[in-house]
N, C-alpha and C positions, 0 to 999 in steps of 0.2 A: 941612430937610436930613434926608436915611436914615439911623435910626439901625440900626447894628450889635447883636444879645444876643446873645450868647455863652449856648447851653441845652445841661444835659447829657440825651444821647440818649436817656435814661427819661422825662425828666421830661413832663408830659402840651403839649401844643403850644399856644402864648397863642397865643389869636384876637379879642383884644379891639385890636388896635393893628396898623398897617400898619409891617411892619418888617423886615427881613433878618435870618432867625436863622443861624447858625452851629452845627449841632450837633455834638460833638464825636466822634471816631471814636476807640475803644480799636488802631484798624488800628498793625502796631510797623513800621517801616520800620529794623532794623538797630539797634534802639534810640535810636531816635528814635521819635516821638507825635508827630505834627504833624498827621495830618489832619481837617478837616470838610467835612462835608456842606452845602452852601448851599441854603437855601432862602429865596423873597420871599413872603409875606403879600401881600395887595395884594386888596380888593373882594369879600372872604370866600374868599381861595380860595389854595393853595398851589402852588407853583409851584417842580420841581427846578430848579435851577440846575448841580449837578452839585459835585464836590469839587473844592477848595484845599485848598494844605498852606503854613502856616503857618513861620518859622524866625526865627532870630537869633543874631547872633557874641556877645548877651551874655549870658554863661552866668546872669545873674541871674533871666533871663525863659524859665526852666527851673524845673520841679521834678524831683526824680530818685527814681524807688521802682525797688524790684524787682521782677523780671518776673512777675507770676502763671504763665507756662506753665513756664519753666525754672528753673534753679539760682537760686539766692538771689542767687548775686556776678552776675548780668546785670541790671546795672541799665538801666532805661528811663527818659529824658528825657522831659519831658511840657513843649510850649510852653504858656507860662501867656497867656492874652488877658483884658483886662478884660470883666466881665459887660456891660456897655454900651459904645458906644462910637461917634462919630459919624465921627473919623479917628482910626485905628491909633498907639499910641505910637512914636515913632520909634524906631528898632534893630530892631525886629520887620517882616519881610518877606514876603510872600505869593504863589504860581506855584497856575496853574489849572493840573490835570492832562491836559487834551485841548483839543484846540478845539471841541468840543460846549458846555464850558463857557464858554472864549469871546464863540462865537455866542447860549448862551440870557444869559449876562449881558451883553452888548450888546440885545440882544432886549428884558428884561427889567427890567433896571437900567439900562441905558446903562455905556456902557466910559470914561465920563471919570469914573465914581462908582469904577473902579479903582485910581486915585488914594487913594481913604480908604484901602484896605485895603495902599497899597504893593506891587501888583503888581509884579512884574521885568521882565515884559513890556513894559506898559503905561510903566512909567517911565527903561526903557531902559537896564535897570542888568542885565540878566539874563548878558549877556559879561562883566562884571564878575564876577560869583559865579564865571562857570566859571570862570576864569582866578585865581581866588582857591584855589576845592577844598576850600572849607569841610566839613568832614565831614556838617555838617545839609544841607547845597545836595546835597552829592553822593549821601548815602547814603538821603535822606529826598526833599527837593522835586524832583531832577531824577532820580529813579529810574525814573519810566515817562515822561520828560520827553526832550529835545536838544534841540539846534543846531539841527537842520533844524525840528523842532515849533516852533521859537523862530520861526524866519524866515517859517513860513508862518506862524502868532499876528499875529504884525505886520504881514505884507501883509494878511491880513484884516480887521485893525484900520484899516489906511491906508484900505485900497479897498474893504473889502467882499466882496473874491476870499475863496473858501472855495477852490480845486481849483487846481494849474498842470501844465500840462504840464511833462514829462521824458524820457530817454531814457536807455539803457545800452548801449552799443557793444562787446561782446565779443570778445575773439580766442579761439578753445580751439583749438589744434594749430595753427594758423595757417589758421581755419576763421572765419569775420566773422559775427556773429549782432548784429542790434540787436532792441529792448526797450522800445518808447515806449509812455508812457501818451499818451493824446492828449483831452485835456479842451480841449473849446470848444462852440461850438452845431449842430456839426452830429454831435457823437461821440456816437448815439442808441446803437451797437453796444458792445460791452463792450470796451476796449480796456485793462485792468488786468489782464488774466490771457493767458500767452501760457503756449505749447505747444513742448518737445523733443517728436517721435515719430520713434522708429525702429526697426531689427531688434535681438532681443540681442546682444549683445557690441559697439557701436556706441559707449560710451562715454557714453550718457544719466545715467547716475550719477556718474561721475568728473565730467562737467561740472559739475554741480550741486557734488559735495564741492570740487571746484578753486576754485568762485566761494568758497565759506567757505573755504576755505584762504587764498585772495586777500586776505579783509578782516581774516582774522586769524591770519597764521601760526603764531605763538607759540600760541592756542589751539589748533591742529590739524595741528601737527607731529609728531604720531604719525601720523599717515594715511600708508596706503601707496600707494608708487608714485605720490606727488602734487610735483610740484616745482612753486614758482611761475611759472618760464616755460613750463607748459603753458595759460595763461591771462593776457592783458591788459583790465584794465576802461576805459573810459572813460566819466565822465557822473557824475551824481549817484551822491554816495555815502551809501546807508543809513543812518540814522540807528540801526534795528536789522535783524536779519539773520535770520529763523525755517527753521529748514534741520525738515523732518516727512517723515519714510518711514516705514512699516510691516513693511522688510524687519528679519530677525532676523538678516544676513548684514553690517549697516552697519560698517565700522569706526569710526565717530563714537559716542561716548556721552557722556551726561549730563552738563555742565558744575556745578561747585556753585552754589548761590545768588551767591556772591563773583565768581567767575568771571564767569556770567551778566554781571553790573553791569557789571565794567570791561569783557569785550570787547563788550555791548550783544548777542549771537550766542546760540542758543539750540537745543535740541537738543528734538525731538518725537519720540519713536520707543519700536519694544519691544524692541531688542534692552538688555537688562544683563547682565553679567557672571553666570552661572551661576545664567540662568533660561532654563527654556524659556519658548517663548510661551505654552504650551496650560495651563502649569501654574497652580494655586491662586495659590500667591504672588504671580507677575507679574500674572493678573488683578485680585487685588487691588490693587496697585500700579497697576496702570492708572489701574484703577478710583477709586483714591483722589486720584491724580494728576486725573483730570478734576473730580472733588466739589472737589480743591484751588483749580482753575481755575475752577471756579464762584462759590466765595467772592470770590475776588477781581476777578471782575465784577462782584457784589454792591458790593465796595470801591470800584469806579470807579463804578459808576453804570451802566452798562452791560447790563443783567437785562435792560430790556425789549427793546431789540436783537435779546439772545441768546434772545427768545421768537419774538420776530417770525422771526429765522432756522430757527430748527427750526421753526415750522408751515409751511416751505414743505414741508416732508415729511407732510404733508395726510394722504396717504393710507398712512402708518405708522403703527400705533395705537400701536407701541412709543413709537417717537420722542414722538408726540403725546400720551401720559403724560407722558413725561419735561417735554416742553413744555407743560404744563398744571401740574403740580408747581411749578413755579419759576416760573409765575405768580401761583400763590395763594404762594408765598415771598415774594415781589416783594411783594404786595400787604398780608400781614402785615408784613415788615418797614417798606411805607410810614405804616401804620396803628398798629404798636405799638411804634416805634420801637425795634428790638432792636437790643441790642450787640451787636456783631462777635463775641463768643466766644461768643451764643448763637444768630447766625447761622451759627455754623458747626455749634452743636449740630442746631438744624435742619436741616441740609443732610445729619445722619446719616439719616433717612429716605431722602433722595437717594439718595445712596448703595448702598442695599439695592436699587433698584431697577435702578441703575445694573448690578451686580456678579452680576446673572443674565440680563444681555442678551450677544446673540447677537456674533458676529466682527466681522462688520458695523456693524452698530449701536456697538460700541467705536470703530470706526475710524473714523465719523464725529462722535460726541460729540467722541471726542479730539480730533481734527483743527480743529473749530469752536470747542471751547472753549477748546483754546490758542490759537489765532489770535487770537480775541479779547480775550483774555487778556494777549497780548503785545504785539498790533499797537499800532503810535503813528504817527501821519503820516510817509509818503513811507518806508514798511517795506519791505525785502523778504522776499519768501515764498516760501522754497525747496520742491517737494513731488516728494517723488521715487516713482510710482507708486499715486498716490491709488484707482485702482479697483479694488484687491487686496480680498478678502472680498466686494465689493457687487457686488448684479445692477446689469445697464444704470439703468434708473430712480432708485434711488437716484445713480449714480455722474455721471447729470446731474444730479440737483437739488444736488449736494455742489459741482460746479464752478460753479452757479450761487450757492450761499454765499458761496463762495469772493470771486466777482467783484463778491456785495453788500459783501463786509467790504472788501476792497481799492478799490472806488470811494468806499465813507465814508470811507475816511482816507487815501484817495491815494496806495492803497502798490500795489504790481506782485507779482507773481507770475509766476515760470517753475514748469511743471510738465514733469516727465521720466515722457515715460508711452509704452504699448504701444498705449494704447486706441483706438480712432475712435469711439467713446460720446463720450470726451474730447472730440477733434477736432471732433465736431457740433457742440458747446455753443462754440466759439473761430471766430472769423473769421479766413480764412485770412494777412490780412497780420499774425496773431499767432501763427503758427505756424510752424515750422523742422523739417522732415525733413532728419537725421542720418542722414549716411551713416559710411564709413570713412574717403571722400578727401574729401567735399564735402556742404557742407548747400545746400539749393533752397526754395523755398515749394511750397503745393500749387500744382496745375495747376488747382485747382479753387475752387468758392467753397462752404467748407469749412463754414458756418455754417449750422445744420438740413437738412444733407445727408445723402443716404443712408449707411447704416454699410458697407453695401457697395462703394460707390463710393468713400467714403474711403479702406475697405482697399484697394483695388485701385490706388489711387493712392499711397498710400505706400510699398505693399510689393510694388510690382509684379512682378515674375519668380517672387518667391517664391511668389504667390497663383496663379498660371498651375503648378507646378512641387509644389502639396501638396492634399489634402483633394481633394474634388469636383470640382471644376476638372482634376486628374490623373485622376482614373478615367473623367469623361466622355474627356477626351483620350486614356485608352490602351483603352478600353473599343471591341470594334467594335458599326457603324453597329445593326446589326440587335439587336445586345443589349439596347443601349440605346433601340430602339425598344419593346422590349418592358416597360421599369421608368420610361417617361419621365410616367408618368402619378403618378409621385411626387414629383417635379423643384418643387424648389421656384423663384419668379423667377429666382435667380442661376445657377443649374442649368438652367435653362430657354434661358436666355443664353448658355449655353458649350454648351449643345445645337445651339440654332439657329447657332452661327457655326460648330461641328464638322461639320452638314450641308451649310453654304455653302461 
């Protein structure tokens, strides 16, 4: 039979014995201590499993100290597990934080050895806990956890399903937009990120804040000019909600950590209360906000992921510091086992080099690292004009992040954007042109299509009616014979149909 050790995360790593350790994480969940890191021994060789968090209703399988970061009277609950162990003492309960962990300990261990450890999952006790509100369930094991992560855990336990399809049926003005992810064997194309594009003042931002308004009034009842019958949902409902713009004009800010939990909703952005954008302090605050977010994919287990995402940014030497840096992280803390409090000491280098990168470059750290950060199965992710600061290139490879984080964990994304860079990277049955009185699909098939074409198809009268397009058209014939040797293609095009 597997035996379980319980090791604390200094201590140097047994490799004399094939065995599952548990090593301990100083990670504080609200004052609670419950998490470890799994790993399996097995033929000389180790092998992540990923974290579990640990709990129990009996206060005795507790120790309680004070908090090393703050005040003295914030006490931290620490679950106590015995150093050995083949099945878990009863009263003490255990939830994997993602289905990655899941999958490598079905992989790994096999999911009927989940049974030793008293999963909620696996034993079918996990509606129980919610329905109880146990302060460790709520504030500690099911913090980056749901309902919905629940149901898909155990279909992939039943079946083997890792991905299902879903949909969201929108009204906004009495305007019909649907939302389908579409996972099967022939969804080669990206179908977890869809696209608003319209002209300004079309209401591409109100929709997006109406949907959070939708799933949580009470948190976003200061918004203005937002009433809930500007919007009806239908379809699955989010387990969590990530609303991310870059404007400084949002009236949505910052929910507290508490907040966060109970409405599951979550706010990405730079607008705070009496800061500019440009200024010292909010770069800082960005900037320490994203080093925040890094830790805590460290916590999840999540680092190499978030490696693999930024090298798709190949040809940004910025980026690719950054994503070199937090590999050899990764790779120290796989190898020297550090605490959490001196993984974050480490992560102050990060940081330094975080806090002299350019606009750009901000906007997509932030953006990727909260996502990953926050996202849990079957998420939604709000993003309300993601290509503000970046050139084209970048502002593809960033929707292509985007659609890698949202197909690992089966969450959707609506994005409210201007762009047709956007539009290229999205196939058009996941796209919705916003008008005043009516939304349409393109006419066109919208996926590695010209940016020019795009434009012309979404913003039609407008494109005809500004820029080059109008000065060929008010320009006469012979003038324009004389500068057309400068005409780029699109120019070229409103040329030859101005002479036919």
């Amino acid at each position: 039979m597997l035996e379980f050790s319980v090791v604390n995360i200094l201590d140097p790593r047994p490799k004399n014995k094939d065995a599952i350790f548990l090593y301990e994480d100083n990670w504080d969940d609200f004052g609670f201590r419950s998490t470890f890191n799994v790993y399996i021994f097995r033929n000389n060789k180790y092998v992540n499993i990923g974290s579990t968090k640990f709990g129990s209703i009996n206060e005795s399988n507790y120790i309680v100290n004070s908090s090393q970061f703050f005040d003295n009277n914030i006490k931290i609950k620490k679950i106590v597990l015995p150093e050995t162990f083949t099945v878990l003492p009863l009263g003490i309960v255990s939830l994997g934080q993602d289905l990655d962990y899941y999958i490598r300990f079905n992989d790994y261990i096999g999911q009927e050895n989940l049974a030793l450890i008293h999963d909620l999952v696996f034993s079918d006790e996990y509606k129980d806990y919610l329905d109880l509100n146990y302060d460790f369930f709520k504030f500690s094991l099911n913090r980056y956890f749901s309902e919905s992560s629940y149901e898909q855990v155990k279909e992939y336990l039943n079946t083997s399903v890792k991905y299902e399809s879903y949909k969201l049926e929108i009204s906004f003005k009495n305007l019909f937009m649907d939302f389908k992810v579409n996972i099967d064997e022939e969804s080669v194309l990206p179908s977890n990120v869809h696209a608003v594009i319209g002209r300004n003042g079309v209401g591409k931002t109100k929709f997006l804040e109406s949907i959070l308004f939708k799933y949580s009034p009470e948190a976003y009842a200061s918004l203005k000019n937002l009433q809930e019958n500007n919007i009806a949902i239908k379809g699955i409902k989010p387990p969590r909600v990530i609303y991310i713009t870059t404007s400084i004009f949002s009236d949505i800010s910052k929910l507290s950590d508490l907040e966060e939990l109970k409405h599951r909703i979550h706010y990405v952005g730079f607008n705070l209360p009496n800061h500019a954008m440009h200024s010292v302090s909010q770069k800082r605050r960005i900037a320490d906000e994203i080093t925040t977010s890094i830790f805590n994919i460290f916590i999840k287990h999540r680092e190499k992921f978030l490696v693999s995402l930024l090298r798709n940014f190949d040809s940004d030497d910025l980026i690719m510091n950054i994503a070199n840096k937090i590999h050899k992280l990764e790779l120290s803390v796989l190898n020297e086992n550090i605490l959490s409090i001196e993984k974050k000491a480490a992560l102050k280098d990060l940081y330094n080099e975080i806090i002299i990168l350019s606009s750009g470059h901000f906007t997509v750290l932030y953006t990727i690292c909260s996502i990953l950060n926050l996202i849990e199965q079957k998420a939604l992710i709000l993003i309300d004009e993601p290509e503000t600061h970046l050139h084209p290139p970048m502002v593809s490879t960033l929707i292509k992040c985007i659609n890698e984080l949202c197909r690992k964990y089966n969450g959707l994304s609506i994005i409210a954007t201007h762009s047709p860079v956007v539009i290229q990277e999205i196939p058009s049955n996941c796209v919705w042109k916003l008008f005043y009185t009516k939304v349409e699909r393109p006419t066109i098939n919208t996926f590695g299509e010209n940016v020019g074409i795009i434009t012309r198809d979404v913003y039609q009268l407008e494109v005809e009616k500004s820029g080059f397009v109008d000065f060929i058209a008010r320009t006469r014939k012979r003038d324009l014979d004389r500068v057309k040797e400068y005409f780029g293609s699109e120019a070229i095009f409103e040329y030859i149909k101005r002479v036919d």
